[in-house]
N, C-alpha and C positions, 0 to 999 in steps of 0.2 A: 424710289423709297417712299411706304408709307409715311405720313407724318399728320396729325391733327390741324397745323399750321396749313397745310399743302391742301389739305382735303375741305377746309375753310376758304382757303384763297381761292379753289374749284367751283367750290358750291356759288358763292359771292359772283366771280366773272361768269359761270353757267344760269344764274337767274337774271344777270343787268343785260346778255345778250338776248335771253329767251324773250325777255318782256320787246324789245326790241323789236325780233321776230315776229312776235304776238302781233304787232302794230298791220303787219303786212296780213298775214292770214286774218285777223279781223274784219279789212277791206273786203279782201276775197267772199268771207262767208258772210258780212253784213248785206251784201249787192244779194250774194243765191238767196241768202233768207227774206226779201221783200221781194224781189225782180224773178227767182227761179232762173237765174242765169248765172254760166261760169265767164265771168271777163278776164280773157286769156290776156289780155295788153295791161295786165296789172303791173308788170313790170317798167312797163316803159312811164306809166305815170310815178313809179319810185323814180326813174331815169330823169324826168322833166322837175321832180322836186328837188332833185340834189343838183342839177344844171340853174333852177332858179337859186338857191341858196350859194352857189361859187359865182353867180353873176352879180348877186345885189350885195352880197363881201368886200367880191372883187373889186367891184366898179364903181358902187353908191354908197353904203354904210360903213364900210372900211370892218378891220377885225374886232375893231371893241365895240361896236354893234352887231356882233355874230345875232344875240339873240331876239333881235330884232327882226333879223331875216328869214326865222324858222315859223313865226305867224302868218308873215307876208309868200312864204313860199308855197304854206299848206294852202290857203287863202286862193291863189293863183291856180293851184292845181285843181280845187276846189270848181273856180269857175270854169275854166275848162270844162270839166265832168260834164256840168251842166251844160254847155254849148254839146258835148259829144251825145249825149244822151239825147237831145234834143233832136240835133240832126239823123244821128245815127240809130240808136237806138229803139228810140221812141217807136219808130214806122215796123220794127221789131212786131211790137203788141198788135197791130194791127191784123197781122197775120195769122191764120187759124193757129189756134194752140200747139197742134202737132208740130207744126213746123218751125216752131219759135226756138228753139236750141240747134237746130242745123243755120237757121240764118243768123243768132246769137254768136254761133263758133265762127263764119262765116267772117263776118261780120268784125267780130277780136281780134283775130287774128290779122284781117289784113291791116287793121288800125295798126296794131305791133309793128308789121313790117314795117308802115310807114312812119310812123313815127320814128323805128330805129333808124332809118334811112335818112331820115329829115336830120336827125341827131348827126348822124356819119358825117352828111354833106354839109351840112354849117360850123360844125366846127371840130368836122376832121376825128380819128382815130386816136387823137390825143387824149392821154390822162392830166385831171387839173386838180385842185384841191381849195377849198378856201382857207384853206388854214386856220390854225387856232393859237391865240395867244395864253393860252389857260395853261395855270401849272399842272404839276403830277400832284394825285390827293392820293391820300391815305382812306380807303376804304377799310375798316378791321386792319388786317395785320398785310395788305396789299396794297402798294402804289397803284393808280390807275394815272391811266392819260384822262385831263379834264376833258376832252371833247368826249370820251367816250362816257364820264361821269354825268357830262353834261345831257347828254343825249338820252341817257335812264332816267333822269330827272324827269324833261322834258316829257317823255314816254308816259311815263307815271301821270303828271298832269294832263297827258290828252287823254288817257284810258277812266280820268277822273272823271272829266269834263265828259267825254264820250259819254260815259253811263247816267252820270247826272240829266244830261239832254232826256236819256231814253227812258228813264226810268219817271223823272220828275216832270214834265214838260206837256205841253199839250202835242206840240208835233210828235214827242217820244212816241206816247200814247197812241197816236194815228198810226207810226210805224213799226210797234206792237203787233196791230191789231191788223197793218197789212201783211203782217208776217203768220199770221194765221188763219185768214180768210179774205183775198181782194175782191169777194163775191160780198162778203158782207160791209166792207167800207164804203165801196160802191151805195151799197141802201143805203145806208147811216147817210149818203150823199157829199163824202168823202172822196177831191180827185184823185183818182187811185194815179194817174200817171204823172200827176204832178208830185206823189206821193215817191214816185219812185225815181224821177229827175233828182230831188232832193238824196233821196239814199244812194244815188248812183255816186255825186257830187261829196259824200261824206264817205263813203268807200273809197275813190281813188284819193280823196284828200287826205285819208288815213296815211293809202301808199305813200303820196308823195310829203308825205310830213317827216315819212320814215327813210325816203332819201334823203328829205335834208338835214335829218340828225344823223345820219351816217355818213352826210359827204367829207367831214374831213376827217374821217375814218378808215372806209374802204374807197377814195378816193370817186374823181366823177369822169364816166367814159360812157359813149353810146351803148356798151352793150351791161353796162352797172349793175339792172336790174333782173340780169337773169337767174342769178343765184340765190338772189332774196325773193324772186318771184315762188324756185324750186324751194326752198325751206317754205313760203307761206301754203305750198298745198300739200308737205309734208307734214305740217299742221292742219290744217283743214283733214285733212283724211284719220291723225291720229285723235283729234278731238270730236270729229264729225260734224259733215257738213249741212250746216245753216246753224251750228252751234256756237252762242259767241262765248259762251264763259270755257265751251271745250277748246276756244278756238287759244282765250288768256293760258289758259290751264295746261294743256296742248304747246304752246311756245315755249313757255317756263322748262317744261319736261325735257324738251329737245335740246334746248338751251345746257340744260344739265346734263343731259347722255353726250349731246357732242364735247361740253367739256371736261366731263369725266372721261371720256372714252381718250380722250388728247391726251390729257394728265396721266393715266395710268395705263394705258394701252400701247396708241404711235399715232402722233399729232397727226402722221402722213395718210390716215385713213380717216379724219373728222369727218369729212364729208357721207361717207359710210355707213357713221351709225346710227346716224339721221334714216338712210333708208331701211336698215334692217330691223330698227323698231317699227317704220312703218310694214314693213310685208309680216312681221309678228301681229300687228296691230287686226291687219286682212284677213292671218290667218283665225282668230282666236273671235272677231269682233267685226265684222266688216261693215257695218255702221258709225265706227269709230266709239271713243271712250263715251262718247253721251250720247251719241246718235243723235236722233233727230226727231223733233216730236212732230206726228204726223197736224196734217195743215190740210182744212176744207178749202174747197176751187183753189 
């Protein structure tokens, strides 16, 4: 049954998830927009943020330190990036240009594996949670779970701070300006690969920020991040990819068709219409809502 109440409490839970979302497909398209590469192990660095966040709960900060945890976890994920990048990655660029996205995929993919594997075998097939001692809030006219209140919040200030960096900064500026010519930073005498360590480093630390504002949500298990890996390129593709305001823009949306589609359709198809806005998106725009603005070398 329609109702104004219903269709408000919709809208509310469909924009605190999408932003959510948005966290993940920002990674995604931040990395293609500097680097011109798709990092298919996006997921397993949401997997490794939500397993630091139920470790350093669980074990060291206890629960009324939760949000202590969620700096320290991005933070973690963070360096990572940078060692993978380093080792992995990096030897990437060396390679004639052609071939830079077959040893890219190459490359992602088996990190994925291992990594899930690594997840499997240390600590096993189990679901864990850090749990949360936060009450139910009153959003408008809808109680929410605080972890999930909590986690929009949180959201909200990285995608502040995220743009603030990009927009105001002198590093912002340099990854700007490699996101539309690494031929020309290069002159300016700009390390372009140091340029892109860092962005690699700030992509997966998106992902795994956004596993640990989700883990005592959707709980923490080896394979966590596969779902929120498939919603982040269901954004990337509806916003278009190397687009980061399509990529905010793009979450929110999806955020709202999957929970209008729940609310007034059958919850048992959410997943669904996620994908048939995107094959509308392919059919009508296939460059996605903003596409992509073309970029020298």
């Amino acid at each position: 049954m329609f109702s104004t109440e219903l269709v408000v409490q919709t809208f509310i839970s469909g924009v605190m998830i999408g932003v959510l979302y948005a966290l993940m497909a920002l990674g995604i398209t931040f990395i293609y927009s500097i680097m011109r590469m798709i990092n298919w192990a996006m997921g397993e660095f949401y997997m490794i943020g939500s397993y630091l966040q139920y470790m350093l709960v669980a074990f060291l900060l206890g629960p009324d330190l939760w949000w202590l945890a969620i700096p320290i976890s991005a933070a973690g994920v963070f360096a990572f990036g940078l060692v993978v990048q380093w080792g992995l990655i990096k030897p990437i660029f060396k390679k004639p240009p052609e071939a830079r996205d077959d040893y890219a995929t190459v490359v992602t993919l088996a990190l994925l594996l291992l990594l899930r594997s690594l997840a499997t075998g240390l600590a096993g097939p189990n679901q864990f949670t850090p749990g949360s001692n936060l009450p139910i809030v009153m959003v408008g006219p809808m109680p929410m779970a605080g972890a999930r209140v909590a986690a929009f919040v949180f959201a909200l200030v990285a995608l502040a701070l995220f743009y603030g960096v990009l927009r105001y900064s002198w590093y912002g500026l340099a990854l700007r300006a490699t996101s539309q010519s690494r031929v020309g930073v290069q002159t300016a005498g700009i390390d372009v690969l140091g340029i892109d360590r860092v962005a690699f480093g700030i992509g997966v630390a998106l992902a795994g920020l956004a596993g640990a504002l989700l883990a005592p949500v959707f709980l923490v298990f080896p394979t966590n991040g596969l779902i929120t890996t498939v919603k982040g390129f269901e954004i990337v593709v509806i916003g278009g990819l190397g687009s980061i305001p399509g990529a905010l823009i793009a979450g929110i949306l999806l955020g709202l068709i999957e929970s209008f589609g729940a609310a007034f359709i059958d919850s048992a198809y959410q997943n669904i219409y996620g994908f048939a806005l995107v094959l509308l998106i392919l059919a009508f725009k296939p460059t996605g809502l903003f596409g992509e603005r073309g970029r020298e070398a």
